[in-house]
C-alpha positions in Angstrom: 0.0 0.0 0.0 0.8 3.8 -0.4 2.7 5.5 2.3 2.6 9.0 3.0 5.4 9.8 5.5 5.1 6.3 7.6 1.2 6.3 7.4 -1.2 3.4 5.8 -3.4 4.2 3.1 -6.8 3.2 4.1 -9.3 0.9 1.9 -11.0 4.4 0.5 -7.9 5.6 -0.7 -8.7 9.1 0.4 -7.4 8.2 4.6 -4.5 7.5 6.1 -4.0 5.3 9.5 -1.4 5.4 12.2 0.1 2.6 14.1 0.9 3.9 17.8 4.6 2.5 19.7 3.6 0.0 22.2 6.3 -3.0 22.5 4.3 -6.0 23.9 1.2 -3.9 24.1 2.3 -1.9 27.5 0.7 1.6 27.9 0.6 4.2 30.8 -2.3 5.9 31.5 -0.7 9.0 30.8 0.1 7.0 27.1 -3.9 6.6 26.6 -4.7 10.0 27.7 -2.8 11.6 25.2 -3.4 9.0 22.2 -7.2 10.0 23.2 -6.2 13.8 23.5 -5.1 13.4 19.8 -8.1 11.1 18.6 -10.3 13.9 19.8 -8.5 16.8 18.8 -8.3 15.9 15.0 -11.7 14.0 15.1 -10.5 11.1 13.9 -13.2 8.2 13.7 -11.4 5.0 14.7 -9.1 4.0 17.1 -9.0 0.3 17.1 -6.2 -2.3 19.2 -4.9 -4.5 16.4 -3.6 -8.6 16.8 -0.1 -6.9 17.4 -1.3 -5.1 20.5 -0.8 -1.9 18.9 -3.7 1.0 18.6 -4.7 2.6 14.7 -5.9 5.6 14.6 -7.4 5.1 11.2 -9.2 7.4 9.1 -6.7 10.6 9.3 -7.4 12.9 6.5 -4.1 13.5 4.1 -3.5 16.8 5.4 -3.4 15.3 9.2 -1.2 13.0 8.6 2.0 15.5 9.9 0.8 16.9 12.8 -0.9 14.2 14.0 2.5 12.3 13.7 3.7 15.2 15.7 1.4 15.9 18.5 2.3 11.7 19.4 5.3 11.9 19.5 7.8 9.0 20.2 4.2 6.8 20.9 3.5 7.1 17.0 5.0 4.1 14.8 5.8 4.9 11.5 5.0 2.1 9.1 8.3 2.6 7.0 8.6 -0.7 4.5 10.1 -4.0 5.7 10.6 -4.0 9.1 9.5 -5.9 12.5 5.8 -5.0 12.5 5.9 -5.8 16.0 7.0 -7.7 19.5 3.8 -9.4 20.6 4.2 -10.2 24.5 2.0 -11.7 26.6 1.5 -11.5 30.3 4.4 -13.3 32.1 5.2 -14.1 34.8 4.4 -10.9 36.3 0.1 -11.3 35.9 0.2 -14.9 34.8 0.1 -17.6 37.5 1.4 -19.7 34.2 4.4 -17.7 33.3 7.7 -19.3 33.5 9.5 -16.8 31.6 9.2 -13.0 32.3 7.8 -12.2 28.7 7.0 -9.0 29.0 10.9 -8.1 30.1 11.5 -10.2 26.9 9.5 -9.0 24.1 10.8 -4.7 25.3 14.5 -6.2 25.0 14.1 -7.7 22.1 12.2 -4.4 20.8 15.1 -2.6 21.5 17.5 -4.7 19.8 15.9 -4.7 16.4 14.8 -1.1 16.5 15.4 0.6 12.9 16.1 -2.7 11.1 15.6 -3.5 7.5 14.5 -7.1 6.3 13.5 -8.4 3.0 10.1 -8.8 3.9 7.9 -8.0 7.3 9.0 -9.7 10.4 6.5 -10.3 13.2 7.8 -11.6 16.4 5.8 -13.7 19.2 7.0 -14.0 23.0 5.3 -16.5 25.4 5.8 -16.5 28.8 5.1 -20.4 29.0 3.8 -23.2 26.5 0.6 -22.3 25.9 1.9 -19.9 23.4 -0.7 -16.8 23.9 1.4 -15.0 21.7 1.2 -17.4 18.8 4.8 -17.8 18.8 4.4 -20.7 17.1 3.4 -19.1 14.2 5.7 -16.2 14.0 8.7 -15.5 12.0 10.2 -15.4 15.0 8.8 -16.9 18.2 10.0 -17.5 21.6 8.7 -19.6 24.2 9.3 -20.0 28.2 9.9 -23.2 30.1 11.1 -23.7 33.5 14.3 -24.7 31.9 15.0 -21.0 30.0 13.5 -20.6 26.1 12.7 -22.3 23.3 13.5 -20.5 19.9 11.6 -20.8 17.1 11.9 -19.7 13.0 10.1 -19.1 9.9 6.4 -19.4 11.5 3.0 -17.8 9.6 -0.4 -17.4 10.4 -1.6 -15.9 6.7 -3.3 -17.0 3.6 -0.4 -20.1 4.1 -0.2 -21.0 7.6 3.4 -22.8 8.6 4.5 -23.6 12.2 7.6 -22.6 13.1 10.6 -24.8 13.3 12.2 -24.7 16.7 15.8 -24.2 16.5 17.0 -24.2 20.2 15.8 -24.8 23.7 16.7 -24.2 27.5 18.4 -21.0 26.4 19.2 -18.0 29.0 18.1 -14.5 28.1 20.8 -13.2 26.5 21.4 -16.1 24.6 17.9 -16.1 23.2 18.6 -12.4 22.0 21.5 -12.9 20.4 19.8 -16.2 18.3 17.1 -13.8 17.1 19.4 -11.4 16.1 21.5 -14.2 14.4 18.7 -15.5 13.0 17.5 -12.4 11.6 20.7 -11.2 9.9 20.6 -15.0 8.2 17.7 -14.4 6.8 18.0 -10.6 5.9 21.4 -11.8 4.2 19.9 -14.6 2.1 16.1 -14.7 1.4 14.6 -13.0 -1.3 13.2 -9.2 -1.9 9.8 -9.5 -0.3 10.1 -13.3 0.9 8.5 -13.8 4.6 10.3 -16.4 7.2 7.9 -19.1 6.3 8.5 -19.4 2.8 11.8 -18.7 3.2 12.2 -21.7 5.6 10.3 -23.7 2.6 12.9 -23.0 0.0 16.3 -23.7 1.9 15.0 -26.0 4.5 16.0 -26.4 7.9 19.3 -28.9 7.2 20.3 -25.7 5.6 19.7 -23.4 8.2 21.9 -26.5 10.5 25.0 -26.3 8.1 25.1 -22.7 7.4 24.5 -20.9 10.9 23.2 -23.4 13.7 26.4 -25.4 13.6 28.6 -22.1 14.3 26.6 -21.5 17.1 28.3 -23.1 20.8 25.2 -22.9 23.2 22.7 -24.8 20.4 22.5 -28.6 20.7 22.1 -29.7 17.2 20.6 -33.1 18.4 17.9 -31.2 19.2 17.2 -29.4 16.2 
């Protein structure tokens, strides 16, 4: 779709829409009150919470499109090409009674690793606090999972026209080692897939033997038995 200075060109083809900045779908109050403060101020006639626990503001006429992007601020997310859509997180370990992993902690760290990246196609990333997977990790490019025995990794998920589950690449990982496989992971695929190819079909083409030989093997903390 047509962009006009980070914003999405609505189905009439007249409006523009807004994504707001919320990595794994944390807002403050004061967040809301302004977001609503700018809803109101230039009338604009939805705001809706998307599956990536962002808000929209949708419906912005053309010549809104600036200031509205300037009255939010650092809570607007321009929607600038190929990027990581978003970090879906879900509750954790801090309002789960489930949570093994603190997902929340996770999916903002992550967030701030792959902030102003490029990739051949849209990334969406999914970080569950325990193995019920409310964050559809498994069918993420990149998802990430938490066990009482550290996190599972997981690649080339998608929910779309073409579902695919992810392939799971590592398990029992610590924190930081989890981080630095997604980034790994992530500069694999941004060095070898194809202009405008997602994870999953990306995954199709080379297959996960590849993946083994050309990255996972140079990688100590990854048991390839496991793989």
């Amino acid at each position: 779709m047509k962009k006009v200075s980070g914003a999405i060109l609505q189905r009439d083809g007249k409006t523009y829409g807004i994504m707001t900045n919320s990595p794994a779908g944390i807002v403050t109050p004061q967040d809301l009150e302004h977001i609503a403060a700018v809803g109101r101020k230039f009338r604009i006639p939805i705001m809706k919470i998307t599956s990536g626990q962002r808000i929209i503001l949708a419906g912005i006429k053309a010549e809104d499109v600036e200031p509205v992007f300037q009255e939010l601020g650092d809570l607007a997310m321009p929607d600038l090409g190929p990027c990581v859509k978003f970090v879906q997180g879900c509750l954790g370990t801090e309002m789960c009674k489930w949570g093994a992993q603190d997902s929340i902690k996770m999916s903002s760290k992550i967030q701030a690793l792959i902030n102003g990246k490029t990739f051949p196609a849209k990334v969406k990333i999914g970080v569950s606090g325990c193995q019920r997977c409310c964050s559809e990790s498994q069918i993420r490019d990149i998802g990430l999972i938490g066990t009482t025995r550290g996190w599972i990794v997981l690649f080339g998920g998608n929910g779309g026209r073409k579902p695919r589950m992810a392939d799971p690449v590592a398990y029992g990982l610590s924190e930081d080692e989890a981080c630095d496989l997604v980034l790994r992971l992530l500069e694999f695929y941004k060095k070898h897939a194809q202009t405008d190819e997602r994870t999953a079909r990306f995954m199709e083409r080379i297959g996960i033997e590849t993946l083994k030989s050309e990255l996972l093997t140079m990688i100590p903390y990854i048991s390839l038995d496991k793989v």
